[in-house]
N, C-alpha and C positions, 0 to 999 in steps of 0.2 A: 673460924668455922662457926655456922651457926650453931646455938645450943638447941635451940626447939623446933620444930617443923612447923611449915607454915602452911596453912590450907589451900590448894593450889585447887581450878577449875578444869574441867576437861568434859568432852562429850563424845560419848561412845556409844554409837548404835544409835543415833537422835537421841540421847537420854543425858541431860546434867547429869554429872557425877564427881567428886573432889578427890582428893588424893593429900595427904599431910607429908610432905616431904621438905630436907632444910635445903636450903639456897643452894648449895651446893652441888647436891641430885641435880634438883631443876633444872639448874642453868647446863650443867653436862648433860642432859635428857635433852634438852631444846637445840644443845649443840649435836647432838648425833643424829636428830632428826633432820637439819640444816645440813649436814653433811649425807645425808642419805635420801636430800631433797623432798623429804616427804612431809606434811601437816602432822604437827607432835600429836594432834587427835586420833590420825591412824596409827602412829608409832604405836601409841598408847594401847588402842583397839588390836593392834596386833601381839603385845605383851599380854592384853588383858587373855585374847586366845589362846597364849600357850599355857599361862600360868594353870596348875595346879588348883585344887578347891581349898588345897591346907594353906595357902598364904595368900596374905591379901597383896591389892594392886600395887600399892605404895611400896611392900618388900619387892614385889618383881620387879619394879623398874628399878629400881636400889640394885639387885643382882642385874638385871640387865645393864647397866651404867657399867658394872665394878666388870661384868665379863666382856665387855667390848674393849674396855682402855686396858685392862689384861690383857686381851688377844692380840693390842698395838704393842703391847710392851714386849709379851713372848710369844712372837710368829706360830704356829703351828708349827711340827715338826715334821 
């Protein structure tokens, strides 16, 4: 696993913006947008609009990653 995050690129709304997340995130980020056929820019742009004001992008995508491969592992009930 990586130990540090790495400063990753993204553009949301036409606006550069970065996000520090480790390899690991990333690569599972870029894999659920591949599978949800969509440009990791809108993924991104769509997490950025749910998130909250109290955490930043880089935590939501991190909970978004960790509650999607969750939802694979335990179906809804």
């Amino acid at each position: 696993m990586t130990a540090r995050p790495i400063k990753r690129s993204l553009t949301l709304k036409g606006h550069r913006t970065s996000v520090s997340l480790e390899t690991e995130f990333w690569l599972a980020f870029r894999k659920i947008a591949d599978e949800k056929q969509i440009p990791i820019n809108e993924l991104a742009a769509k997490i950025d609009a749910d998130r909250g004001l109290d955490s930043g992008l880089a935590s939501a995508i991190r909970v978004f990653v960790l509650t999607h491969y969750q939802a694979k592992v335990r179906p809804s009930e």
